[in-house]
C-alpha positions in Angstrom: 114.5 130.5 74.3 113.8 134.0 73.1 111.8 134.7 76.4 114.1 134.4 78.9 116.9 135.4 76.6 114.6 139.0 76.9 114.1 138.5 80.6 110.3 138.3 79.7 109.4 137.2 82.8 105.5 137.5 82.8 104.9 136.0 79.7 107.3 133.1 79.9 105.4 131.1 82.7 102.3 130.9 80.3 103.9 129.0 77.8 106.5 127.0 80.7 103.7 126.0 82.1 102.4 124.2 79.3 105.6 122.3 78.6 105.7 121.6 82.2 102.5 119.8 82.5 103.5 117.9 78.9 104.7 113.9 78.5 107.3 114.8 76.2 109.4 118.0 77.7 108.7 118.5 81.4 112.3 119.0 81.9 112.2 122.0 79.7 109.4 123.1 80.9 110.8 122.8 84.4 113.8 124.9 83.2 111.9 128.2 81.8 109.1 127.9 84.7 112.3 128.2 86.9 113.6 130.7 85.3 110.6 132.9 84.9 109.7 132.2 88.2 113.4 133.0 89.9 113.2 136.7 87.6 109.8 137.4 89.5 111.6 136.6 92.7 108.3 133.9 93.5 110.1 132.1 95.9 107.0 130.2 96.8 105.9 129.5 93.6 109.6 128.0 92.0 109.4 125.8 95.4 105.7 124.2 94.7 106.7 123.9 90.6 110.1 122.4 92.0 108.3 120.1 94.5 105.7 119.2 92.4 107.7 118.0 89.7 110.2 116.0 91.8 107.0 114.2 93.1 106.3 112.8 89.4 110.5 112.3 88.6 112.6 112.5 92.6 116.0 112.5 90.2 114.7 115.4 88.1 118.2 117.7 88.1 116.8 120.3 87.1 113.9 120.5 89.8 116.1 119.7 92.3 118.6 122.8 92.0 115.7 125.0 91.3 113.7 123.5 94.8 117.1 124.4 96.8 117.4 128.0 94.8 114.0 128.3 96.3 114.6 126.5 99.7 117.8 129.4 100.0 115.7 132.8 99.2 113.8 131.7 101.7 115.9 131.2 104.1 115.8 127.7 104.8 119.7 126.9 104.3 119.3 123.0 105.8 116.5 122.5 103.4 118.5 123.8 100.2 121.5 121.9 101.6 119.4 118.7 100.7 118.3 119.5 97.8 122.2 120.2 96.7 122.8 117.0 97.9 120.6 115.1 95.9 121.7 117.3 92.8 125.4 116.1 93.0 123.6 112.1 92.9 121.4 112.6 90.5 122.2 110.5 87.1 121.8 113.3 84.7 123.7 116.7 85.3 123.9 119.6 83.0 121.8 122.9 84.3 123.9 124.5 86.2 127.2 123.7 88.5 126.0 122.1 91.9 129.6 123.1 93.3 128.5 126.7 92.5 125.2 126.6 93.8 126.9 124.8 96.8 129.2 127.8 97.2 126.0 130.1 97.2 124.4 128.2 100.1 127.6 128.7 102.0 128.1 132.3 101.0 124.6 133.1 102.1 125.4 130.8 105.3 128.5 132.4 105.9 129.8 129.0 106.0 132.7 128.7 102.9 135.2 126.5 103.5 138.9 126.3 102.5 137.9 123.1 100.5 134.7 124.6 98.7 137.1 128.0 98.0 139.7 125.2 96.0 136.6 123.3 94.5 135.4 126.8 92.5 139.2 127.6 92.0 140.8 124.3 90.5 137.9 121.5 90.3 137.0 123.0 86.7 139.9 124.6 85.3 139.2 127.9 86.8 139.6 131.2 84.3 137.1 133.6 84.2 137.9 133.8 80.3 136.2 130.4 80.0 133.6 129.7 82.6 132.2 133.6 82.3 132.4 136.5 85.0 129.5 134.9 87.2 131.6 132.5 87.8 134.7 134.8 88.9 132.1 136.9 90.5 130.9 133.8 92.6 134.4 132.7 93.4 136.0 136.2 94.7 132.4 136.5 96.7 133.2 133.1 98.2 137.2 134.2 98.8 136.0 137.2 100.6 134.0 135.1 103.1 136.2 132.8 103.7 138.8 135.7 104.9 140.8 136.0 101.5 140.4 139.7 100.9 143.3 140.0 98.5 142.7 137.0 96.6 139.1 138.7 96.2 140.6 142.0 94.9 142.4 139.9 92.1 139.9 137.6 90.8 137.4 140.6 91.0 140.1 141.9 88.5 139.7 139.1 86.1 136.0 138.8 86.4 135.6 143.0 85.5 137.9 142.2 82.2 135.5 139.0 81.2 132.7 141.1 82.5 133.4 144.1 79.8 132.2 148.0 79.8 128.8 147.2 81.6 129.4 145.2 84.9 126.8 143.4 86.2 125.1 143.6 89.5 127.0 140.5 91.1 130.1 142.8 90.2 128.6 145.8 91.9 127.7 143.5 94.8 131.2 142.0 95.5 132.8 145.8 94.8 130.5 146.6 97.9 131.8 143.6 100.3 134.7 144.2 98.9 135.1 148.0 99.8 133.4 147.5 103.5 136.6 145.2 104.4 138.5 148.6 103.8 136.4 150.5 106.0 135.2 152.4 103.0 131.4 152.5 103.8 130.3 155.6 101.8 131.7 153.8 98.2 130.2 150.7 99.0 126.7 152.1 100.0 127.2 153.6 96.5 128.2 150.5 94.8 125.6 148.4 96.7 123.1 150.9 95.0 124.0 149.9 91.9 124.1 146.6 92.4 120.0 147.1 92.9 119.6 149.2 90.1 121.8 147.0 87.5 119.9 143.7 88.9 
């Protein structure tokens, strides 16, 4: 844990890759190699770990939203739309939301729906207080594609409370789509900016 939790991502696939490859925790391994692999933006690495381990176990939740974070960075949207797919029917759930990682396919798509907008909103009891400021981030991203610019500004508002004196770079990121939809191009170069910078 205390890799990742230090963002060490060129260490962390070493000893990943060893639970990985193991009888007894592949799932964990599958979990940090993901990780580890998705902070050194090796897009065609997570997919082959991902692929390879759903070859051994085809239900593996885990490798399955990993494969489609993979499928997405590289731009194959229909691919990582599978892979969600299988996610929601796969018997054991409990990496990370597959409605949320649905609502990033769409985003990245610009496909978000009225229906996928009320799924983040109300399907978990939506407050930024309790499901964290990625979430509100991801949500007010999702509003703003779907043409709900002032529903956007608000939850923004909420996430930047949870999100506290540092913001993260998902906050800088929707500040900047946020700001273009006011014709306010020179802020949201800058905030865009430090969206990069903040990672």
């Amino acid at each position: 844990e205390a890799f990742p939790n230090a963002r060490n991502w060129t260490d962390l696939p070493k000893y990943a890759q060893a639970l990985f490859t193991s009888r007894s925790y592949p799932e964990v391994g599958m979990r940090f190699l993901g990780e580890a692999l998705s902070g050194l933006e090796d897009w065609t690495a997570l997919a082959k770990a991902a692929e390879s381990r759903l070859a051994v176990s085809p239900t593996d939740h885990i490798a399955l939203q990993f494969a489609a974070i993979a499928a997405m960075m590289q731009g194959d949207h229909e691919k990582a739309e599978k892979y969600i797919a299988r996610s929601k029917s796969a018997p054991y759930r409990g990496y990370m939301d597959d409605d949320l990682l649905a609502e990033w396919a769409a985003i990245l798509t610009g496909k978000v729906s009225d229906e996928m907008v009320t799924v983040l909103n109300n399907g978990n009891g939506f407050s930024a207080f309790t499901e964290g400021a990625g979430y509100a981030y991801t949500l007010a991203l999702a509003q703003l594609r779907n043409g709900k610019v002032e529903e956007c500004r608000r939850t923004l508002a909420i996430a930047l409370q949870s999100d506290g004196t540092n913001p993260s770079g998902l906050a800088w990121l929707v500040q900047g789509e946020l700001l273009k939809q006011y014709s306010l191009d020179s802020e949201a170069a800058s905030a865009f900016e430090r969206a990069r910078s903040t990672g």
